[in-house]
GULUMRO-358858 format. One record per residue (C-alpha): residue in three letters; chain; x, y, z. Coordinates in steps of 0.25 Angstrom, whole numbers, plus 5000, padded with zeros to 4 digits. Layout:
<pts>
<pt rest="ala" kette="A" c1="X" c2="Y" c3="Z"/>
...
</pts>
This chain:
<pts>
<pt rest="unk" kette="A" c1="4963" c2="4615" c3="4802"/>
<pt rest="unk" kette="A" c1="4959" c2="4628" c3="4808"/>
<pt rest="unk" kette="A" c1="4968" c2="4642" c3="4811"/>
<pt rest="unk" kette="A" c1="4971" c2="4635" c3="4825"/>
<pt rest="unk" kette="A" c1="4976" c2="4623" c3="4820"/>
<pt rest="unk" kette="A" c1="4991" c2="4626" c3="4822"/>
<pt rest="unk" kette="A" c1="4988" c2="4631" c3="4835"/>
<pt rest="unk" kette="A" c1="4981" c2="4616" c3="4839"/>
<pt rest="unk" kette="A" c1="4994" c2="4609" c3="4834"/>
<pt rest="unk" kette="A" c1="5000" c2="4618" c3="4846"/>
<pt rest="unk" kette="A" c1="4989" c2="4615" c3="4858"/>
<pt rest="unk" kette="A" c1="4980" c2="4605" c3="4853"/>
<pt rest="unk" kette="A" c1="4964" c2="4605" c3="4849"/>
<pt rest="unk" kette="A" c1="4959" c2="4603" c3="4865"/>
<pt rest="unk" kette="A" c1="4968" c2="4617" c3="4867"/>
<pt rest="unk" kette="A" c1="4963" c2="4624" c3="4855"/>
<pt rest="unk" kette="A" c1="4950" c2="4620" c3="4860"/>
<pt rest="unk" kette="A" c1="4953" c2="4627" c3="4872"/>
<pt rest="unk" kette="A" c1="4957" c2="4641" c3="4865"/>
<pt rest="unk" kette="A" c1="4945" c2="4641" c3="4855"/>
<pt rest="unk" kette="A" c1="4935" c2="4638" c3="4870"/>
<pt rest="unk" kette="A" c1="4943" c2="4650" c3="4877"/>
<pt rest="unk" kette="A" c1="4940" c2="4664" c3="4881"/>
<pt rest="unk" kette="A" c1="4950" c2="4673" c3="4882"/>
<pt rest="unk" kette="A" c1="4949" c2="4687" c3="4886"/>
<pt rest="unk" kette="A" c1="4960" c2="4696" c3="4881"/>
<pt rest="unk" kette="A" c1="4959" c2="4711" c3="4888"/>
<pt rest="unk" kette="A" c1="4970" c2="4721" c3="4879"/>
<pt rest="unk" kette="A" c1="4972" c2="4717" c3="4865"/>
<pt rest="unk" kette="A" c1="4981" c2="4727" c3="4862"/>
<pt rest="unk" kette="A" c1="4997" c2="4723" c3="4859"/>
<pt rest="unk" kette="A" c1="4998" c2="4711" c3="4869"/>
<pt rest="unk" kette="A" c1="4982" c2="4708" c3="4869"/>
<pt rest="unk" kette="A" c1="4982" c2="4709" c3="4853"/>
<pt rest="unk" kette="A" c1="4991" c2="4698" c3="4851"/>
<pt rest="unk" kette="A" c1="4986" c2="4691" c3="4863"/>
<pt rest="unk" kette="A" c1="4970" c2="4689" c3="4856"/>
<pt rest="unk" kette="A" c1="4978" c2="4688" c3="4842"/>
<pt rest="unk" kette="A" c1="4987" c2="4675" c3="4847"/>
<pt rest="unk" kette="A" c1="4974" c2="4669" c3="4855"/>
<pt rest="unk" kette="A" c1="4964" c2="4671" c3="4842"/>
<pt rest="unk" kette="A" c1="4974" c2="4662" c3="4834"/>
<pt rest="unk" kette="A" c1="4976" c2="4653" c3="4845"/>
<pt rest="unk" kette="A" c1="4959" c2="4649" c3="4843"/>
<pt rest="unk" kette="A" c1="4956" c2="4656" c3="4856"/>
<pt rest="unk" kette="A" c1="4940" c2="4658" c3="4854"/>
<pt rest="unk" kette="A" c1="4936" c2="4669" c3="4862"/>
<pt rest="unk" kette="A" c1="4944" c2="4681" c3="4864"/>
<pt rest="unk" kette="A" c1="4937" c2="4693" c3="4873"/>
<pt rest="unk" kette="A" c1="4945" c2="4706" c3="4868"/>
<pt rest="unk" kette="A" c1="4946" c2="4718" c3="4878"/>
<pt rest="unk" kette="A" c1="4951" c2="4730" c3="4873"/>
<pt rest="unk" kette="A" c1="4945" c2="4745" c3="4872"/>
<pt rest="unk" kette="A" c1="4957" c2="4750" c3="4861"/>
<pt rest="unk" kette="A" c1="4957" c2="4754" c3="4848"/>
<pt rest="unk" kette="A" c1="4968" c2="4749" c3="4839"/>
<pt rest="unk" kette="A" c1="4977" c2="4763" c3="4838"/>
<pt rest="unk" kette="A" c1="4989" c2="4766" c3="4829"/>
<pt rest="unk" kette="A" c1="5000" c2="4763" c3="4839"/>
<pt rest="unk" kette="A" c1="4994" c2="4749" c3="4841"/>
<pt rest="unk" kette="A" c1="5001" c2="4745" c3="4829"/>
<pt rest="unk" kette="A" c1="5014" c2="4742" c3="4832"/>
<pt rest="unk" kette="A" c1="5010" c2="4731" c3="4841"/>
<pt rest="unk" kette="A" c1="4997" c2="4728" c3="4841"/>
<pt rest="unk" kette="A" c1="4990" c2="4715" c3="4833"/>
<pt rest="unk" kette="A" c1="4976" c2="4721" c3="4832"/>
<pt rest="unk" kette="A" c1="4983" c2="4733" c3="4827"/>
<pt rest="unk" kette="A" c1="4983" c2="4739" c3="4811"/>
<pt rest="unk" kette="A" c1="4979" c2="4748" c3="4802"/>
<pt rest="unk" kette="A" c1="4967" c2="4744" c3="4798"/>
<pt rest="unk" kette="A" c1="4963" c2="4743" c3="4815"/>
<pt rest="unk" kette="A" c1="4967" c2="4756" c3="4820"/>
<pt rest="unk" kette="A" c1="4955" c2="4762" c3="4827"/>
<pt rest="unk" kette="A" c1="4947" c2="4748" c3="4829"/>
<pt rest="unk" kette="A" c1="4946" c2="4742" c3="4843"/>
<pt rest="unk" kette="A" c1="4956" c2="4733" c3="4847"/>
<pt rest="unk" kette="A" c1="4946" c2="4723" c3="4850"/>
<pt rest="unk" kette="A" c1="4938" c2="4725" c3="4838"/>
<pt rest="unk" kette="A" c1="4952" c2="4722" c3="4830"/>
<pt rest="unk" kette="A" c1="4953" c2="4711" c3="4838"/>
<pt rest="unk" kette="A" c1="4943" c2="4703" c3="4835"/>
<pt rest="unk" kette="A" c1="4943" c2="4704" c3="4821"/>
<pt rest="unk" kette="A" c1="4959" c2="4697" c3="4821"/>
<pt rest="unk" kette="A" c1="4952" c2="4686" c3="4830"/>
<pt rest="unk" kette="A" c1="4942" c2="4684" c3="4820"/>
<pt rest="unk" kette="A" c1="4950" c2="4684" c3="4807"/>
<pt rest="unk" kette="A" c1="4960" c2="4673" c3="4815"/>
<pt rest="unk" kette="A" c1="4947" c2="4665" c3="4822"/>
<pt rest="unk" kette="A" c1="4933" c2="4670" c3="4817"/>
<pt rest="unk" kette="A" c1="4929" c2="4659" c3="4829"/>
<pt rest="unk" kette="A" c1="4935" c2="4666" c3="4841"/>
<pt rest="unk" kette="A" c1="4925" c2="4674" c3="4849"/>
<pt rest="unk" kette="A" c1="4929" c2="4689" c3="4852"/>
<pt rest="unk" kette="A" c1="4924" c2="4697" c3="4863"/>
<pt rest="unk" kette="A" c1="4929" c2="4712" c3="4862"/>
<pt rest="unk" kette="A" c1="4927" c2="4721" c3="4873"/>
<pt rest="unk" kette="A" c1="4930" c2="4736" c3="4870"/>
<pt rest="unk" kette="A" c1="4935" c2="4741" c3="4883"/>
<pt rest="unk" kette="A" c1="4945" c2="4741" c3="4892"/>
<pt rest="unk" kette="A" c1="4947" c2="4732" c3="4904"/>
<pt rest="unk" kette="A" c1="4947" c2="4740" c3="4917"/>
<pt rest="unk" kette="A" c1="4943" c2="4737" c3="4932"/>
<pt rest="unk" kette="A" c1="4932" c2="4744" c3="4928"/>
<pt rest="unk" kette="A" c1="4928" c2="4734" c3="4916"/>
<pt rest="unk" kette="A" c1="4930" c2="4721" c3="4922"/>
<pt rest="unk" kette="A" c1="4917" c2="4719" c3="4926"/>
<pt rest="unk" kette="A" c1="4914" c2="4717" c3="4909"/>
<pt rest="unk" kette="A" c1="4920" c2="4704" c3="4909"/>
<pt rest="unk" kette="A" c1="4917" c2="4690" c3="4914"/>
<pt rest="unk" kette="A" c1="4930" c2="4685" c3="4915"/>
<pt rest="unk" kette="A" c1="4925" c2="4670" c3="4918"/>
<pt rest="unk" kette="A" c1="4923" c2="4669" c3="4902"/>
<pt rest="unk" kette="A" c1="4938" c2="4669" c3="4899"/>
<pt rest="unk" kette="A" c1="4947" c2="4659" c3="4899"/>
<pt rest="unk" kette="A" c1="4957" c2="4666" c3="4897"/>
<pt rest="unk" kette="A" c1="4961" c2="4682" c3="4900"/>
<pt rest="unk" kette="A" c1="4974" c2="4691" c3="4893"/>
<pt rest="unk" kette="A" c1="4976" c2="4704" c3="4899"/>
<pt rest="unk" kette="A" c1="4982" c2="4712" c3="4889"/>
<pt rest="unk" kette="A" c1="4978" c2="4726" c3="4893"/>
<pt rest="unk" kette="A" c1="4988" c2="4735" c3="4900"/>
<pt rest="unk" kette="A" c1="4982" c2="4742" c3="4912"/>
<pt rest="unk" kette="A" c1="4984" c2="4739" c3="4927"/>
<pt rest="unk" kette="A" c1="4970" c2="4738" c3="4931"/>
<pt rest="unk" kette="A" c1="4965" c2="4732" c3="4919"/>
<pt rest="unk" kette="A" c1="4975" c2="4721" c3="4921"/>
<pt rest="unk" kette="A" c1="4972" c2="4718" c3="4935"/>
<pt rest="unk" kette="A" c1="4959" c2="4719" c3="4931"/>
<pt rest="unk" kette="A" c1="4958" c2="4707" c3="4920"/>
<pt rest="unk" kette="A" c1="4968" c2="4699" c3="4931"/>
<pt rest="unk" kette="A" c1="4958" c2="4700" c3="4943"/>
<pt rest="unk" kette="A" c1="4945" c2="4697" c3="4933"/>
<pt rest="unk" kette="A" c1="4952" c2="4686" c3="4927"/>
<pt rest="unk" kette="A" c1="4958" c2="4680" c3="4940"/>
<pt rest="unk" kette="A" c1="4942" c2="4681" c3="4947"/>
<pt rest="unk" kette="A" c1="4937" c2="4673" c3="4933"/>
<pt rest="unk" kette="A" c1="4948" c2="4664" c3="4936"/>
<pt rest="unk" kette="A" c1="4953" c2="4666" c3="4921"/>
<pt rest="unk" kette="A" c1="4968" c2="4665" c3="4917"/>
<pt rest="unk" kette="A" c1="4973" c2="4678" c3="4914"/>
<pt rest="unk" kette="A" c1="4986" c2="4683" c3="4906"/>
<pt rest="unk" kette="A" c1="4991" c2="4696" c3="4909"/>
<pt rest="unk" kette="A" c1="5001" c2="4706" c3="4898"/>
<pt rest="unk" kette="A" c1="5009" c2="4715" c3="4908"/>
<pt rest="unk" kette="A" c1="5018" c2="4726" c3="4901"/>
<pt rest="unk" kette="A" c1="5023" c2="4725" c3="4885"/>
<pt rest="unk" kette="A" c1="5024" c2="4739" c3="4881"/>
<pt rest="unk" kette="A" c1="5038" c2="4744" c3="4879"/>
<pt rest="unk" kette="A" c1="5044" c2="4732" c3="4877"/>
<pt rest="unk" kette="A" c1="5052" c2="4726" c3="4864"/>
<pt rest="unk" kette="A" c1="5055" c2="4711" c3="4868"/>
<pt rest="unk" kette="A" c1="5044" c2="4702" c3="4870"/>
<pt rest="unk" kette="A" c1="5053" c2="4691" c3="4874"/>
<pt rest="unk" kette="A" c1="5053" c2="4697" c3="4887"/>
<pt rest="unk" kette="A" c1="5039" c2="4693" c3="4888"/>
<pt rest="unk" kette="A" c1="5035" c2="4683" c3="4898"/>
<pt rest="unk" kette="A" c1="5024" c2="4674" c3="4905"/>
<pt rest="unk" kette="A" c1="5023" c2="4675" c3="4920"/>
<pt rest="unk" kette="A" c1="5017" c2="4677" c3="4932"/>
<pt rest="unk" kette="A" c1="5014" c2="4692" c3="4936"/>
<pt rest="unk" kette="A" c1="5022" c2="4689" c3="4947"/>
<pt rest="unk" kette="A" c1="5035" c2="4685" c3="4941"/>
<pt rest="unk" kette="A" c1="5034" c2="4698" c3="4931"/>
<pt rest="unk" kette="A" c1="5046" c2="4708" c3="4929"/>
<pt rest="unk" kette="A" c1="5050" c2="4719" c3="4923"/>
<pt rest="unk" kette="A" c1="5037" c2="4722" c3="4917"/>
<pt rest="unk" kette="A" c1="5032" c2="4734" c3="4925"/>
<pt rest="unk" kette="A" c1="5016" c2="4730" c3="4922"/>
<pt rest="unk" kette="A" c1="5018" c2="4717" c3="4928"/>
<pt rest="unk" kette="A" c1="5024" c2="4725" c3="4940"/>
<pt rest="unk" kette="A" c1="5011" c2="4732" c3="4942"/>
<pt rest="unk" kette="A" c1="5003" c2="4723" c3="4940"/>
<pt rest="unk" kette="A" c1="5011" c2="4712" c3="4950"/>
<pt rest="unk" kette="A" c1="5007" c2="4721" c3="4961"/>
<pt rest="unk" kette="A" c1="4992" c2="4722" c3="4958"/>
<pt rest="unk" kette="A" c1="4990" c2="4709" c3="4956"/>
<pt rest="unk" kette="A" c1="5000" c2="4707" c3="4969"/>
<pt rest="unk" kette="A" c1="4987" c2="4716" c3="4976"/>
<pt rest="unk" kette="A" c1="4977" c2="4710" c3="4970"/>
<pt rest="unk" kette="A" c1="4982" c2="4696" c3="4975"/>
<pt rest="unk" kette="A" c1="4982" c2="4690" c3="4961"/>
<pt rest="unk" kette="A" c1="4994" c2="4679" c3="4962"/>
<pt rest="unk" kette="A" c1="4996" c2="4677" c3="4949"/>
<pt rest="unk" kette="A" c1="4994" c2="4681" c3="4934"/>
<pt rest="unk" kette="A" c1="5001" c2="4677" c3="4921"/>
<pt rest="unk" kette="A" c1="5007" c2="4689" c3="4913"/>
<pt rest="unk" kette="A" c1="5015" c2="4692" c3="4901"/>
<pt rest="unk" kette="A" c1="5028" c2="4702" c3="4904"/>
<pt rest="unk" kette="A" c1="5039" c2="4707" c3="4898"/>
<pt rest="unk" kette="A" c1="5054" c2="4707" c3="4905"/>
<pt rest="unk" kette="A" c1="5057" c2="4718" c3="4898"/>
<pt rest="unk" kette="A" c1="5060" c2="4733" c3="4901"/>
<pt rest="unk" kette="A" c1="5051" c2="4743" c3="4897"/>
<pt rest="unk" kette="A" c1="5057" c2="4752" c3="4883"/>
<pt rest="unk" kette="A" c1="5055" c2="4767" c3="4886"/>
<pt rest="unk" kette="A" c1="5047" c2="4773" c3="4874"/>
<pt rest="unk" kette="A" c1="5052" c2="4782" c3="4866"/>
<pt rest="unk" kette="A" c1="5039" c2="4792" c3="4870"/>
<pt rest="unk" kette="A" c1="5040" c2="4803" c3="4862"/>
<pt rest="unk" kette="A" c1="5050" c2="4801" c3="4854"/>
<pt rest="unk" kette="A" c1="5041" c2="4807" c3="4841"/>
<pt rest="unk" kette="A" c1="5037" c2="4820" c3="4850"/>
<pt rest="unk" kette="A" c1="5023" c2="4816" c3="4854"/>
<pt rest="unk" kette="A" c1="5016" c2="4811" c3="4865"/>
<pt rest="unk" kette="A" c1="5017" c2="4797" c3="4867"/>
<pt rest="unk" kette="A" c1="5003" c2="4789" c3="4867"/>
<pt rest="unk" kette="A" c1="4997" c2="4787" c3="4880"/>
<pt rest="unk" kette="A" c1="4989" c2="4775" c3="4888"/>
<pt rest="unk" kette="A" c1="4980" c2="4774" c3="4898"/>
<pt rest="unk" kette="A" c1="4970" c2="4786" c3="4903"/>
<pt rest="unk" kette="A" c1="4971" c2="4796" c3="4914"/>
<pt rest="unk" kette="A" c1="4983" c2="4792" c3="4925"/>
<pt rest="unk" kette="A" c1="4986" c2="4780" c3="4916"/>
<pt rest="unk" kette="A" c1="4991" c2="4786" c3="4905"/>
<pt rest="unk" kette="A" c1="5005" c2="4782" c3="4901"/>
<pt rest="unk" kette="A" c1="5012" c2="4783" c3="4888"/>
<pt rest="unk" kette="A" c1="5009" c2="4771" c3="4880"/>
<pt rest="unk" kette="A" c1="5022" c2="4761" c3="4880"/>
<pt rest="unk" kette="A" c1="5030" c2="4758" c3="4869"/>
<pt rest="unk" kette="A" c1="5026" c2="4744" c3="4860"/>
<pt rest="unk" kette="A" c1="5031" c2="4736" c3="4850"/>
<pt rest="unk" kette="A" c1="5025" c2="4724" c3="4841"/>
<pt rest="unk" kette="A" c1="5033" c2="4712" c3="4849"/>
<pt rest="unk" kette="A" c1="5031" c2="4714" c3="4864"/>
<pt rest="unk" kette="A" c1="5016" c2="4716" c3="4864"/>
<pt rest="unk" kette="A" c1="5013" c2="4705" c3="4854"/>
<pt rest="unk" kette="A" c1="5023" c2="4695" c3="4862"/>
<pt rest="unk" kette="A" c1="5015" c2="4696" c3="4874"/>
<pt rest="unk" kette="A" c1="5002" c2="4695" c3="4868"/>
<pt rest="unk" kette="A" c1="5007" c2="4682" c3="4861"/>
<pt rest="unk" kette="A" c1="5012" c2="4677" c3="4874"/>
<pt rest="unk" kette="A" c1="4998" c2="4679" c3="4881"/>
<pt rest="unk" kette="A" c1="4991" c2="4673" c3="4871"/>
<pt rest="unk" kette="A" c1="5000" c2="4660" c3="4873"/>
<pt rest="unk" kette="A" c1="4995" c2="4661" c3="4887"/>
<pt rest="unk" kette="A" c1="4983" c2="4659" c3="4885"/>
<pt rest="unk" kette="A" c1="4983" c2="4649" c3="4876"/>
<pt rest="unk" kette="A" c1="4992" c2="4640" c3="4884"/>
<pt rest="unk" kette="A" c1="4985" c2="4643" c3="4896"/>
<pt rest="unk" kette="A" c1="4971" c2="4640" c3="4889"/>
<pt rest="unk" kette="A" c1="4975" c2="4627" c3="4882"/>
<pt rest="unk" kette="A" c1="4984" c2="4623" c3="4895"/>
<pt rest="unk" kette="A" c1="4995" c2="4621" c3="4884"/>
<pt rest="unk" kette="A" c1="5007" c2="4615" c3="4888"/>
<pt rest="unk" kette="A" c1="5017" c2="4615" c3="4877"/>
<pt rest="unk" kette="A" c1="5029" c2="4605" c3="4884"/>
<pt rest="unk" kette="A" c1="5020" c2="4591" c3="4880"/>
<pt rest="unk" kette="A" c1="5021" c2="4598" c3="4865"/>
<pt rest="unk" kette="A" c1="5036" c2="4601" c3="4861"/>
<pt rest="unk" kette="A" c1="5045" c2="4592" c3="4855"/>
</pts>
């Protein structure tokens, strides 16, 4: 008996053998990415590299697994690694205190993964991880757009090219459309974007982003964010494990 030994009834030992051998970069573990490394350290994954530069703040709260109290001020990958290591003390953590640009590829060897999440909401960043992980020959899993949304059963697994609504995966069709990447597994949601109620207390509504990139933050909630973190962590496990669940069912 171990704390994996309900998932091994699931996949069997060769596939838990698998997750513990497996590397898995996850780049953002903020509200998708939290529950992304959360979902993959109790699925026995055994080494998890943790990209983020944030701090957990206040407002992470309402969504955000790494989020509480008592981590308010600590950095997110910091945070993280000590929830790994209370659920798996075995699984190796990587934490890199930064921020994944074009500028910061050249930090990492993708060709030790075996496995990379995109979880991190810029353009360039996105693109970025894809075109690294796509030269590595590394499956890759990328989040397009959950903020201002409620339903995360308007969640979905796709092709970037079979995307809509969602006007993240919109931009990003067209890069990777110009960059010549023909494909690339994403999670999206077919829901329409909620208008914020920005302002509605009389101050200024908290911003993202630097210099021309600064926006208002969108709106969030506890479901949509954690759904589609969920959903990318089953991914990767699947995909790792080569798990096909129809020569299991009753």
């Amino acid at each position: 008996m171990n704390q994996f030994s309900r998932t091994q009834l699931i996949f069997g030992s060769e596939a838990m053998q698998k997750l513990s051998a497996a590397r898995v970069a996850v780049f953002g573990v903020g509200g998708v990415g939290g529950y992304v490394v959360e979902a993959l350290a109790r699925s026995g994954i055994g080494a998890l590299d943790l990209i983020d530069s944030d701090r957990v703040s206040l407002t992470n709260l309402n969504r955000q697994i790494l989020a509480t109290m008592d981590t308010i001020g600590r950095y997110k990958v910091d945070a993280a690694e000590e929830r790994i290591h209370s659920i798996n003390p075995d699984c190796q953590v990587r934490k890199y205190r930064m921020f994944y640009l074009p500028e910061t590829k050249d930090q990492f060897d993708f060709h030790v993964y075996d496995y990379v999440v995109d979880a991190i909401d810029t353009v360039a960043g996105k693109l970025a991880i894809i075109e690294q992980a796509r030269e590595a020959g590394v499956p890759v899993i990328s989040s397009m757009g959950a903020g201002n949304k409620v339903d995360p059963t308007q969640l979905h697994v796709d092709d970037i090219y079979n995307t809509t609504v969602c006007p993240l995966a919109r931009v990003m069709r067209h890069e990777c459309r110009k960059r010549g990447i023909r494909s690339l597994k994403v999670v999206y949601s077919t829901e329409k974007s909620i208008q914020p109620y920005y302002n509605e207390d009389g101050n200024e509504p908290e911003m993202k982003g630097s210099g021309a990139a600064r926006r208002p933050a969108p709106g969030s909630d506890a479901f949509v964010p954690s759904a589609a973190g969920l959903i990318i962590a089953s991914e990767v496990v699947r995909d790792l494990t080569d798990f096909d669940p129809t020569g299991r069912t009753k």
